[in-house]
FILUMBA-577558 format. One record per atom (N, C-alpha, C, O): x, y, z; residue in one letter. Coordinates in steps of 0.02 Angstrom, whole numbers, plus 50000, padded with zeros to 5 digits. Atoms other than C-alpha are relative to their C-alpha. Layout:
BEGIN
XYZa ...
This chain:
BEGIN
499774997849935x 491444953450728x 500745001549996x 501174997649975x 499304998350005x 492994962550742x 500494994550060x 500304991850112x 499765004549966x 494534952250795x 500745001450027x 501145001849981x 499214997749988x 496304956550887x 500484994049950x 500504987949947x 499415003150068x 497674952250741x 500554997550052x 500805000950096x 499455002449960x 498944940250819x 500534996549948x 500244991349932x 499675000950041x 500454936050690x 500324995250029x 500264995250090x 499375002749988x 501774923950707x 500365000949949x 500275002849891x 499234999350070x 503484923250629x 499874993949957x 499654988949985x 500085001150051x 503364916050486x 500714992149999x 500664987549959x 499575006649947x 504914901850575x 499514995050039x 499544989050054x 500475004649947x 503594896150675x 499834993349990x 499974988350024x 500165009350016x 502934880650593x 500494999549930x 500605003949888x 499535001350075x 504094873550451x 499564997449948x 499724998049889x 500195003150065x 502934865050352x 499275005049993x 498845002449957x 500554994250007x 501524880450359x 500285004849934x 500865006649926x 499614994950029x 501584891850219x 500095008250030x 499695010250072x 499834993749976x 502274909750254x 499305004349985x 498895002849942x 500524994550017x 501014924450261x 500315004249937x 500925005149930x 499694996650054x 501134934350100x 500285007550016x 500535011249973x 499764994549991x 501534949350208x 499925000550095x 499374999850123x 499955001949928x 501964948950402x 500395006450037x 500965007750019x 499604996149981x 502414963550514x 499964996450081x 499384996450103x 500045001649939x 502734956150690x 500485003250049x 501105003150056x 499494995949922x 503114967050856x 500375007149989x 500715009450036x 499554994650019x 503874983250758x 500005005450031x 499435007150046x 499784994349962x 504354996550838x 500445006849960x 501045006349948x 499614995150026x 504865013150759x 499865007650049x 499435007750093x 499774995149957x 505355031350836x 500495004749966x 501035003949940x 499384993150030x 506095048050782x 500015003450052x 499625003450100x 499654995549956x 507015059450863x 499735007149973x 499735007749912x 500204992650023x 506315079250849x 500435003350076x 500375003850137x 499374994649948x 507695089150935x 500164996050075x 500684992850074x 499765001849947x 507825083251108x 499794993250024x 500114989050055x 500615006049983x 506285070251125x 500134994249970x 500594994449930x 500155006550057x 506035053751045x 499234999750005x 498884998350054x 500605002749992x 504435052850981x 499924993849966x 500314992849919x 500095005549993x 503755035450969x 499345000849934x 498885004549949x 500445001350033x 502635031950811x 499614992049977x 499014991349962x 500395007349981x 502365011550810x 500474997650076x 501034998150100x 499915004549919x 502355002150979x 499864992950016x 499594990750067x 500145005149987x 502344985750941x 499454998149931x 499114993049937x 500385000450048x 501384985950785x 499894991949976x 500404988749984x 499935008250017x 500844966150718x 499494998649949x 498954997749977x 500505003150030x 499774961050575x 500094996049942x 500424998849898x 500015006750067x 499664945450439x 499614998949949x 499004998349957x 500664999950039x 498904943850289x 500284994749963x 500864994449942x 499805008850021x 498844924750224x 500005000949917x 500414997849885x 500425003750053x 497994925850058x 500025008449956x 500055013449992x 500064994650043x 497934940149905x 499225003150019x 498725000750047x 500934997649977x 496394951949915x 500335010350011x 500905012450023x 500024993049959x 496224972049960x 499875000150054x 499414997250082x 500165001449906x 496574976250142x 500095009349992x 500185013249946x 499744993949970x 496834991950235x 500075001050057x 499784998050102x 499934998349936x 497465000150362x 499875006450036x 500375009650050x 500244996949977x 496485012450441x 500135003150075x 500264999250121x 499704995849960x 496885026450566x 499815005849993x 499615008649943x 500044992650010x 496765042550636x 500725002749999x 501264999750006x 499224996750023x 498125055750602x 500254998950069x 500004998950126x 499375002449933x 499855050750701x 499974993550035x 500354990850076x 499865008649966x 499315033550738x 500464995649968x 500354989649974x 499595003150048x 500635027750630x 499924995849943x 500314991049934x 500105004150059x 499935020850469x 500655002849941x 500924999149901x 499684998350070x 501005030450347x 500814997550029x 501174995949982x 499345002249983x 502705025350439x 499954992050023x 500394989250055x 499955005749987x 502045008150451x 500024996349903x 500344991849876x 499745001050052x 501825008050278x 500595000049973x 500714995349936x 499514998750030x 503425014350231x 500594996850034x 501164998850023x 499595006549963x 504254999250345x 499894993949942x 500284989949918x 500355005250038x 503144988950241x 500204999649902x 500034995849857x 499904999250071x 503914995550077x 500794998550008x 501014997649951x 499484999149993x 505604994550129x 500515004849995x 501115004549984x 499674992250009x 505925013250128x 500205003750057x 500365009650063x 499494997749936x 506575013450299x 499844993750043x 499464989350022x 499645006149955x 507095000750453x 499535000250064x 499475005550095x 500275000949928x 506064994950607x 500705002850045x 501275004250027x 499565000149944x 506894997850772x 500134995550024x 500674993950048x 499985004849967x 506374984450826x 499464994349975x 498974997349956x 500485003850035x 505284969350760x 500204995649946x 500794994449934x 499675002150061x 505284960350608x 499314998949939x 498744997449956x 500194998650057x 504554961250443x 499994995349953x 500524994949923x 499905006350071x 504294947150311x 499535002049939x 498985004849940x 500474998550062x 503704948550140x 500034991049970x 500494988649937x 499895008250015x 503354928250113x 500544997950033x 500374996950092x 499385005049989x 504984920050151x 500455005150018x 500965003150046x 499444994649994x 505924937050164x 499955005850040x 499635011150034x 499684993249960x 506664946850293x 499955006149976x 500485006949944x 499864994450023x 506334964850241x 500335002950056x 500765007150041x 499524994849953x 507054971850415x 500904997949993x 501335002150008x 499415001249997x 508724961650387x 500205003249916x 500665000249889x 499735000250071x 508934969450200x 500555004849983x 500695008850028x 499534995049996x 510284979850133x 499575004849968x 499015003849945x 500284994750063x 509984996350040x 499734998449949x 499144998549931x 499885003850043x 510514988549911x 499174996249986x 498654997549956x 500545006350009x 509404973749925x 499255004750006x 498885004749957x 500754997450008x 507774983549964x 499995004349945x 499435005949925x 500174996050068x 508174994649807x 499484994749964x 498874994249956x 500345006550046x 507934979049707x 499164997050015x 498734995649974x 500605005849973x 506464970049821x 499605007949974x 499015006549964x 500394995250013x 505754987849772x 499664999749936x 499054999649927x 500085001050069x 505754986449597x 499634995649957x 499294997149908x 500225003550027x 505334970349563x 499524996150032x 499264991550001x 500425003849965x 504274963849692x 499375003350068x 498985000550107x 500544996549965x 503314978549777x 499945006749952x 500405009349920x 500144994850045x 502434992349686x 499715005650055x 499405003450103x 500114996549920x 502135008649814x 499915004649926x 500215005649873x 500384994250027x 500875021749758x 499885006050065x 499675004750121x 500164994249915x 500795040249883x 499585004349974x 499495006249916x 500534991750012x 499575054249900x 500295003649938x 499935004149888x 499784998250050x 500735062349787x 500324996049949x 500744991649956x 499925003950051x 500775057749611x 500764998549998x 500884992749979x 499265000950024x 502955060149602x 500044997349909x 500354992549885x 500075001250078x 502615059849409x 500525004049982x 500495009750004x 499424995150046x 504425066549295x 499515005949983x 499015004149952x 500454995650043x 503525083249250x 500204999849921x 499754999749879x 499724999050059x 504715084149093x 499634993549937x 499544993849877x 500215006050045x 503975065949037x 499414997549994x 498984998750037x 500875001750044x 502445059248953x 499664993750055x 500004989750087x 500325006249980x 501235046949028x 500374992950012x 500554988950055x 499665008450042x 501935032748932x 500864999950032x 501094994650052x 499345001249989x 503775036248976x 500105002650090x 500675001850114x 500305001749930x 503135039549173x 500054993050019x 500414991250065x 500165006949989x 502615020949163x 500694996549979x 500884991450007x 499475003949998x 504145016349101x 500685002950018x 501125001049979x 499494998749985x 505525024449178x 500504994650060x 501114993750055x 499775003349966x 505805012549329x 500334992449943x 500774988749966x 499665005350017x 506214998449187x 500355002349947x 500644998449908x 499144996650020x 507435010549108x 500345000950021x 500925002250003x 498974998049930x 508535012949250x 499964994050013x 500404993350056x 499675004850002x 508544996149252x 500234995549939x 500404989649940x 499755003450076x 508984991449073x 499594996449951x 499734994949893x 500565005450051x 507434981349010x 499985003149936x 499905009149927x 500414998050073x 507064982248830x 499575006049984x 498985006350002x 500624996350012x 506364997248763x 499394996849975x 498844998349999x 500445004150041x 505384985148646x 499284996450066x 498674996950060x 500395000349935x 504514979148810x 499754999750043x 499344996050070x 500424997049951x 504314989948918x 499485005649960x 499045008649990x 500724995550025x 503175000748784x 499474993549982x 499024995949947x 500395005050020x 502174983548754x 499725000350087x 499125000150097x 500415001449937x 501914982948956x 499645006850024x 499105006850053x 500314993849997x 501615002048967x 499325001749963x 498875004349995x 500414999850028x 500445002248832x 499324995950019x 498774998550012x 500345005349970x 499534986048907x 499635004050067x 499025004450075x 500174994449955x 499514998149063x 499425002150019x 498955000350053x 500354995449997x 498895012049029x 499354999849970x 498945003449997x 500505002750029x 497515004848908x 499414997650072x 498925000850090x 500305001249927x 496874995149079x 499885002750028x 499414999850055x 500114994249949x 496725010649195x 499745003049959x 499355006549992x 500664994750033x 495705020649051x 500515004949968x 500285010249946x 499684995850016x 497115028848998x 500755000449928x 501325002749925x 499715001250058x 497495022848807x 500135006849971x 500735007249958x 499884992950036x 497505040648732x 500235004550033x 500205010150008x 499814994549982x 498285049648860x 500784999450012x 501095003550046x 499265003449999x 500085040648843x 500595005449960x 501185004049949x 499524993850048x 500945056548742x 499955004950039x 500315009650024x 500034994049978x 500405068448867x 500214999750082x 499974995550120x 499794995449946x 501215077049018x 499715001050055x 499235004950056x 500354998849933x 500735076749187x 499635005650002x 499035005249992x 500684993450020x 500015095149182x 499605001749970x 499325007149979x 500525002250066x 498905089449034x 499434996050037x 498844996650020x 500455003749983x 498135076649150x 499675003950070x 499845009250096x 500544999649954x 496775076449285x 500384997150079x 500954994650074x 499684998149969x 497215075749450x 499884987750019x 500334984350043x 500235005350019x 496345056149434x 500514994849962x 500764989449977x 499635002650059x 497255052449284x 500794998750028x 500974992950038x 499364999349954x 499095056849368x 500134993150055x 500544988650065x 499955006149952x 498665046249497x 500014991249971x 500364986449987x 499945007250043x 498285030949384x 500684998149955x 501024993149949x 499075002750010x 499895033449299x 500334997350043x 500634992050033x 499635000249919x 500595032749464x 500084991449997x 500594988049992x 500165007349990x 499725014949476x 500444996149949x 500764991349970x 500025004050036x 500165009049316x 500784998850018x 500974993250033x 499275000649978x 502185013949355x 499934995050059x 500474992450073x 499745004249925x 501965003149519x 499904992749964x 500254987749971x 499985008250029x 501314988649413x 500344998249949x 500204993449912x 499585003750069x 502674988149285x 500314994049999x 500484991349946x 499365008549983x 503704971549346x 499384998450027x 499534995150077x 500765006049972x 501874964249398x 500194997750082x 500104992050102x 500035002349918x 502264964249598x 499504997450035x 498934999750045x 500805002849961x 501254952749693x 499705003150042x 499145001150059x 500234995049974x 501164969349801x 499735004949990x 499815005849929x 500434992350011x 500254984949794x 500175003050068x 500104999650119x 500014995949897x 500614997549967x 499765005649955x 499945005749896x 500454995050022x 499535012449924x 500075005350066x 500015002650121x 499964994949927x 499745029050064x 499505004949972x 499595009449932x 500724994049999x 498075038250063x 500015003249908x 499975008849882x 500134997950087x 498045035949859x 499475007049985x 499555010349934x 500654996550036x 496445047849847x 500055007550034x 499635011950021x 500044994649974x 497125062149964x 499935005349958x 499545009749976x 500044993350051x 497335074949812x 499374998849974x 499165004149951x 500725001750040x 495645068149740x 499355004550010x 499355008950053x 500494997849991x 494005073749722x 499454994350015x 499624988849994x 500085004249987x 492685063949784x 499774994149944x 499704988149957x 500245005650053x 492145055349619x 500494996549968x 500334991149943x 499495002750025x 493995052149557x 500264995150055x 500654990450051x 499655006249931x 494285043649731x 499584995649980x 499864991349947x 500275004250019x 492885034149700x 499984993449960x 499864987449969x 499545002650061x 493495028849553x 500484995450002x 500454990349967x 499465000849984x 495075024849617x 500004995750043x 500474991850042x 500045005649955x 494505014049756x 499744994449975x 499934990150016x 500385003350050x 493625002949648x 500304998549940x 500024993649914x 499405002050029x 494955001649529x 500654994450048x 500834988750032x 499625003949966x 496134995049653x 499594993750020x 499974989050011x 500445006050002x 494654980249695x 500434996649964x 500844992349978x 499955004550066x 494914976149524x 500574997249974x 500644991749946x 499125000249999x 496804977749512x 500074991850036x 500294986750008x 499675002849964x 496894967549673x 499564992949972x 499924987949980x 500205007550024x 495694951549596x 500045000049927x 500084994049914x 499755001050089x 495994952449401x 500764998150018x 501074993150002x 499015005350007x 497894949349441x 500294995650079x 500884993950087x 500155003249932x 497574940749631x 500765001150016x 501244997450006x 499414998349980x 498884951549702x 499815002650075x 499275000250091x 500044999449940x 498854957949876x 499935009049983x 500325011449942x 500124990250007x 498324979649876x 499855000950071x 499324999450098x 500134998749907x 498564984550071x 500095010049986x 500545013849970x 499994990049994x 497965005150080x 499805003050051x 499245001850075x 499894996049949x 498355017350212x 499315004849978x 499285007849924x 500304995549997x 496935026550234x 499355004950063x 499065001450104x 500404997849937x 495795037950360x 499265000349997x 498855001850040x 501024999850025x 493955036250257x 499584994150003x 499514990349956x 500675006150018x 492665023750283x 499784997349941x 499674991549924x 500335000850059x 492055026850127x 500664996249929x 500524993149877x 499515004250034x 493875020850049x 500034993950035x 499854989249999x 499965006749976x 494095006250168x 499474994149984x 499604988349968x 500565004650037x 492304999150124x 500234995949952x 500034990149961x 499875001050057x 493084994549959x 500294993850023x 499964989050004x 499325004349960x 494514982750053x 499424991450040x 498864992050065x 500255004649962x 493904965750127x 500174998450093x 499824995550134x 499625000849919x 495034966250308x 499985008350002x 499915011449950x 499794996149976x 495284981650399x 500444999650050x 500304996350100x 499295001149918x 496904982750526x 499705005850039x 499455009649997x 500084993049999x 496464997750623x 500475001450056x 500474999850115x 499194996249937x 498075005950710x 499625006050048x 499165009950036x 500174995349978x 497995015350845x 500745001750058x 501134997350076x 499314998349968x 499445022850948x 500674998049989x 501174998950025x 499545004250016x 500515013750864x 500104992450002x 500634989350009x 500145007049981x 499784996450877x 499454999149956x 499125003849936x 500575002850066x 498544986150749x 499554995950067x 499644990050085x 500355001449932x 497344984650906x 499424993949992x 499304989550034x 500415004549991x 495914975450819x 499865000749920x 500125005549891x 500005001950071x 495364969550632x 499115000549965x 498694999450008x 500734996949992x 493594974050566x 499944994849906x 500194997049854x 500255000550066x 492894961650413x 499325005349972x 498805006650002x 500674997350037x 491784971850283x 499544997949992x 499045001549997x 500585002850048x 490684958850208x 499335004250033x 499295006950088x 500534998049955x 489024964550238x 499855007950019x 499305010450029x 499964992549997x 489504983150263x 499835005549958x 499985004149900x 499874995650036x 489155000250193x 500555004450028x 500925002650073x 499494995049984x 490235014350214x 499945003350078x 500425003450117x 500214999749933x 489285020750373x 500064994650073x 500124995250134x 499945005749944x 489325003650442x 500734999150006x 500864996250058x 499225000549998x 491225003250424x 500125006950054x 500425007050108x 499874993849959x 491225020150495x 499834997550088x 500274996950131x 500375003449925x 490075013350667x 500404997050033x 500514998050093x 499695005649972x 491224998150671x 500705003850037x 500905004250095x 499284995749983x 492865008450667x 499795006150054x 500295009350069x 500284994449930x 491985021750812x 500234994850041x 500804993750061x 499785004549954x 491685007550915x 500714998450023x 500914999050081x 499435005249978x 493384998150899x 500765005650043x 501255004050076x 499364997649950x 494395016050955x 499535003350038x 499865006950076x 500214996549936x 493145023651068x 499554992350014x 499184990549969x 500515005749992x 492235006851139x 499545002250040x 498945001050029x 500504998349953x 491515015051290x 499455003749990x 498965003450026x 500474993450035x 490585029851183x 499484995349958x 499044997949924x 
């Protein structure tokens, strides 16, 4: 039975542990020439425990700018944000560079793969601009790319690969410093439907082989199935929460009708 998501701050009880990821009350808004348009309104949801979640939406309900609060790639208006123990709305630049690097891994629709560079040096570029060991970061790259299916394709060039393959680089670059996070924004949009497939079902495995937390923005039934929680935003608000167990893709679909048209 679906359930309205109610968060607290993560202050609330002292001897409770923190949620491993907490957005409570956020509020964001851009300006387009004269207007302010309003994209979260209060947005709120908690997730205690590692696992695949998602957050499900139709276009403009604000999933992809709730994500990208959630990555620390831009600032609530209003609200607040914890990643465990940590303030992401109070962080500096600075500081969310870092919390970027080493403690959240963010995969988008688009691959953003160096065209000029190989697979292998894709996966490891984020721990060359920060100085690590060449010695290993090609031992964690290689480790990688091996895991995602993609031992023999580590010499070759984004325009060499599949549109599948790209994307799994993608992954493997987000898991180079082993973040207990995953944020994913509609991973499978360039896909086809068997490489999404693929791809949703990979992340499962991602998210319980290394019991990390994988929260993905997405608008398909048939990707959310994969996920154990569903948030499902709507106007800018995480209105109500939809467990899978038990579900197919259709029945996820039914549930998510219901929870934004109830009366239909």
């Amino acid at each position: 039975m679906a359930t309205i998501a109610q968060p607290v701050s993560p202050t609330a009880s002292p001897t409770a542990a923190p949620p491993l990821l907490l957005c409570h009350n956020v509020h964001k808004a851009y300006r387009l020439g004269d207007r302010v348009v309003p994209a979260l309104r209060g947005a709120s949801l908690a997730i205690e425990e590692p696992g695949y979640y998602a957050i499900m939406g139709q276009s403009g309900s604000g999933k992809s700018t709730l994500l990208h609060l959630l990555a620390a790639l831009d600032t609530p208006d209003a609200g607040e944000i914890w990643l465990g123990s940590r303030g992401l709305h109070a962080l500096s630049e600075k500081e969310a560079t870092l919390l970027r690097r080493r403690e959240l891994g963010v995969v988008f629709q688009q691959f953003n793969l160096i065209p000029t560079l190989s697979a292998r040096e894709n996966v490891e570029l984020p721990g060359a601009l920060a100085g690590e060991s060449p010695r290993v970061l090609r031992a964690r790259s290689e480790e990688l790319l091996e895991r995602l299916g993609l031992k023999d394709r580590g010499d070759h060039r984004p325009d060499s690969l599949s549109g599948g393959e790209q994307q799994r680089v993608a992954i493997a670059r987000a898991l180079l410093f082993a973040p207990p996070i995953l944020l994913a924004d509609e991973p499978t949009g360039n896909l086809d439907a068997a490489s999404s497939e693929r791809l949703w079902t990979l992340l499962a495995e991602i998210a319980r082989e290394r019991n990390m937390l994988v929260l993905m923005v997405t608008h398909e039934p048939a990707a959310a199935v994969h996920c154990r929680r569903i948030f499902v935003l709507q106007d800018g608000r995480v209105t109500t929460t939809i467990e899978t167990e038990g579900l197919d893709a259709p029945g996820v679909a039914a549930r998510y009708q219901f929870a934004v048209h109830p009366a239909q």
